[in-house]
N, C-alpha and C positions, 0 to 999 in steps of 0.2 A: 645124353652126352654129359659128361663132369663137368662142374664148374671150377672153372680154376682161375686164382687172380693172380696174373700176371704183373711183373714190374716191380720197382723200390719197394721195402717195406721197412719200419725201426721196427726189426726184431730187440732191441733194446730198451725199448720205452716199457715201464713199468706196466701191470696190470692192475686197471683201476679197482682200490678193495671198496666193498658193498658196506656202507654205514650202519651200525647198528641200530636198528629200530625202538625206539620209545613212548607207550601211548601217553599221550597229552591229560597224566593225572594227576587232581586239583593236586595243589600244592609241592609238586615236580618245579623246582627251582633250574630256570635255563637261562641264557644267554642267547642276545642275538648278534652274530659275529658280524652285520653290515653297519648295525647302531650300536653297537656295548651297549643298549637295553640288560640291566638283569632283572629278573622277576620270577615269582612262583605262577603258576597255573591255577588259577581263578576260576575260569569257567572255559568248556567250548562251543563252538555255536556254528552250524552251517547256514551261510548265507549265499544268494543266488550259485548254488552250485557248486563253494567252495567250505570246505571247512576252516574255520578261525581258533584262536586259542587267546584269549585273555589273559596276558600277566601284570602280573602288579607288583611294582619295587617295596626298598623300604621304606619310601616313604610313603606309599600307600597308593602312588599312580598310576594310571593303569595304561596298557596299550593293547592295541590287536596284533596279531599276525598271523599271514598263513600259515598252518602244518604245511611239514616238508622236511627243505634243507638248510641248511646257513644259521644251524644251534649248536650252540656247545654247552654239554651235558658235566660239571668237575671237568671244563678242562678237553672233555672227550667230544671231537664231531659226533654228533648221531641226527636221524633223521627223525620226524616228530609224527607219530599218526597217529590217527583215532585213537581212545581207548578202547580195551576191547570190554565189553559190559555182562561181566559173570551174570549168569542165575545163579548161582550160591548165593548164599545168604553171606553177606560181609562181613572182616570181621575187623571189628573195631579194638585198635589200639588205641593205647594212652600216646605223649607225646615222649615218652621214652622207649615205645615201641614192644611194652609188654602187648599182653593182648586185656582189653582192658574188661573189667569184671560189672555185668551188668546189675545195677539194682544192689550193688553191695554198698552196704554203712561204713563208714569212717569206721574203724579201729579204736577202742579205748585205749590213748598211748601207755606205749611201755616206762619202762624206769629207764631203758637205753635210750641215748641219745648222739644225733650227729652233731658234731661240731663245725663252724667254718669259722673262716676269719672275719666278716665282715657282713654288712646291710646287703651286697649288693651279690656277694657267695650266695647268700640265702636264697633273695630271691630268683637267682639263675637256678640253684636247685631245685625248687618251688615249683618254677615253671615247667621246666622238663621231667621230673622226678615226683613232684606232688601229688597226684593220684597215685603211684606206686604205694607213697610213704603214709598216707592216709590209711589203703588197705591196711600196712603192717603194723600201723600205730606206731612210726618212728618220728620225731619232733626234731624238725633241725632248731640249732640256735647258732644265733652268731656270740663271736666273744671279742667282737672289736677288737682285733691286736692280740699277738700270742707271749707275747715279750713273760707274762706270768702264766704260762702255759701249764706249768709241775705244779702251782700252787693252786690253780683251778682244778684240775685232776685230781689233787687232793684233797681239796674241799668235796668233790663228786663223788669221793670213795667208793671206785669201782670193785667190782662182783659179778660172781655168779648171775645172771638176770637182769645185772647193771651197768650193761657194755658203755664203751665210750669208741664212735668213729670220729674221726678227725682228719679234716681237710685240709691241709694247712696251703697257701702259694707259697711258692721259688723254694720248694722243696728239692735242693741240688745237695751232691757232695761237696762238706767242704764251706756250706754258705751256714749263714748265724741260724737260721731255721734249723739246718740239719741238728747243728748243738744242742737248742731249745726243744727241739723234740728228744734227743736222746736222754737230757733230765726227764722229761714227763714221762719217758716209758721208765725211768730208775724207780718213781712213785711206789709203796708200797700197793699190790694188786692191779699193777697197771700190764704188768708182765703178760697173761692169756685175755684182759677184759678190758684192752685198749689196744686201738688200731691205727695210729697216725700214719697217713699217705699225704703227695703231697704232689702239683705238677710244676714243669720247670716254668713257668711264667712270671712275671711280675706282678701282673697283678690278674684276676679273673676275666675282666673285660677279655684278654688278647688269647680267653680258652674260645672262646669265639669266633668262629670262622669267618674271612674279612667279606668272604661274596653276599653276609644275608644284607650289606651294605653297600655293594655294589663294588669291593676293591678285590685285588686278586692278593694284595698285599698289606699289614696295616701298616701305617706311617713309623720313620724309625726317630725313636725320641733320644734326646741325651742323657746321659747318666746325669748330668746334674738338674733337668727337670721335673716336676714332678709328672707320673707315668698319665695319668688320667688329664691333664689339663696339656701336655705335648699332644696327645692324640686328639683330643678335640680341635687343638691349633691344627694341627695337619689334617684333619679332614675339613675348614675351613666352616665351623658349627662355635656359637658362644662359647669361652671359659674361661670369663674373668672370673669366676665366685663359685660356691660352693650350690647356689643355684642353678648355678649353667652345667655343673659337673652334674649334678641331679635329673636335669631334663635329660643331657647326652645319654645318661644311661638309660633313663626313660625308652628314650628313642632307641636305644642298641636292644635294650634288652626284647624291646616292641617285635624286630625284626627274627627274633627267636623266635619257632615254627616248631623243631622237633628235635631230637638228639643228632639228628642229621647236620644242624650249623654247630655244634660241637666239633672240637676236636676231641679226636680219639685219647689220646693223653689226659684228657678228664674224661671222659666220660669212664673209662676201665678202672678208674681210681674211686668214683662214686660208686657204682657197679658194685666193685670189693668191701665200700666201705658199708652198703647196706647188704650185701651176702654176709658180712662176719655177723651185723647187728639180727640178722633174723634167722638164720640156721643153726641148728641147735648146735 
């Protein structure tokens, strides 16, 4: 005989959607939506019957939880399971997400070179970029301040063989960068052997995505503070002095992992700026 259910029903009540599944792989940056824990994926581990997953914040603490529900993936519910454990043979990236080259020697550097603005440009590109830029034999340098940007280029005397990429921050229309770079590309041979790109930020800190620190937002600073010593005040970290600006990025830069805490606005600027310097 049919079974049939009789009686009220919400035919209107939505239909619950299925979360998308994610396996619990090391360094998979989540959120736990009961505690706003954020963390990357450390290690897993089955205990009495349950599986766990180990994350560890930026500052380096760590917690358990169980796989499952109650994570958010950028923002995205998803549910968290096992990883699943290829036989393939793995394959190892860099932390720019080439595929990284085993057993390969540094590069004899080229005559081309990347340019950025600053100590702390470099080292972000270092971090994420540096194995790429070893392979190709490309040498970042910082140039402390662009303000003689045409006159540095011309001291460089670019060529055939002797590209110039250049980074520059708060590359907008319209702002004094934009000016300062359109002299340096006037340079005699700057025309096909120079590359200035540049992203709209203020400064590199905020190419940085605010979650590898646990904010969904970075603090907003006044136009009359300066941009590095406002955000250390609003994330509630030292900055009276030029050593407490030193640790902060210390520690920002610490929580960089992969081109993944990038925002995409640098990273397709870097990207271009070592595609011109190494394609023929």
């Amino acid at each position: 005989m049919p079974n049939f259910e009789w009686g009220p029903r919400d035919i209107s009540a939505p239909v619950r959607k299925a979360l998308r599944q994610v396996g619990a792989e090391k360094g998979l940056v989540l959120e736990d939506v009961q505690t706003g824990w954020v963390g990357a994926v450390l290690r897993t581990e089955k205990s009495g019957g349950l599986y766990l997953m180990v994350l560890e914040d930026a500052r380096g603490r760590t917690k358990s939880f169980e796989l499952g529900f109650g994570f958010l993936l950028e923002g995205e519910p998803v549910e968290v399971v096992p990883a699943v454990k290829s036989s393939a043979p793995t394959v190892q990236r860099t932390a720019s997400g080439s595929v990284a080259v085993a057993n390969q020697r540094a590069r004899t550097a080229r005559a081309s070179r990347i340019w950025v603005e600053g100590k702390h440009d470099a080292e972000l590109v270092e971090k994420v970029w540096g194995d790429d830029l070893r392979v190709e034999g490309i040498v970042v340098e910082p140039l402390h301040g662009v303000d003689d940007l045409a006159a540095a280029v011309r001291d460089f005397s670019p060529g055939p063989g002797r590209r110039l990429g250049i980074l520059v921050d708060h590359l907008v229309p319209g702002s004094k960068e934009s000016r300062i770079a359109a002299a340096a590309m006037a340079v005699p041979g700057a025309a096909a052997n120079v590359l200035i790109v540049g992203h709209p930020y203020v400064d590199v800190w905020q190419a940085i995505k605010p979650h590898v620190i646990g904010l969904q937002a970075w603090p907003v600073v006044p136009r009359s503070e300066d941009w590095k010593t406002g955000i250390l005040k609003g994330l509630g970290w030292p900055h009276r002095d030029h050593t407490d600006v030193a640790m902060g990025w210390k520690k920002l830069l610490g929580a960089v992992r992969t081109y993944a805490d990038l925002e995409p606005t640098l990273l397709g600027r870097v990207e271009e700026v070592i595609d011109f310097l190494t394609v023929p």
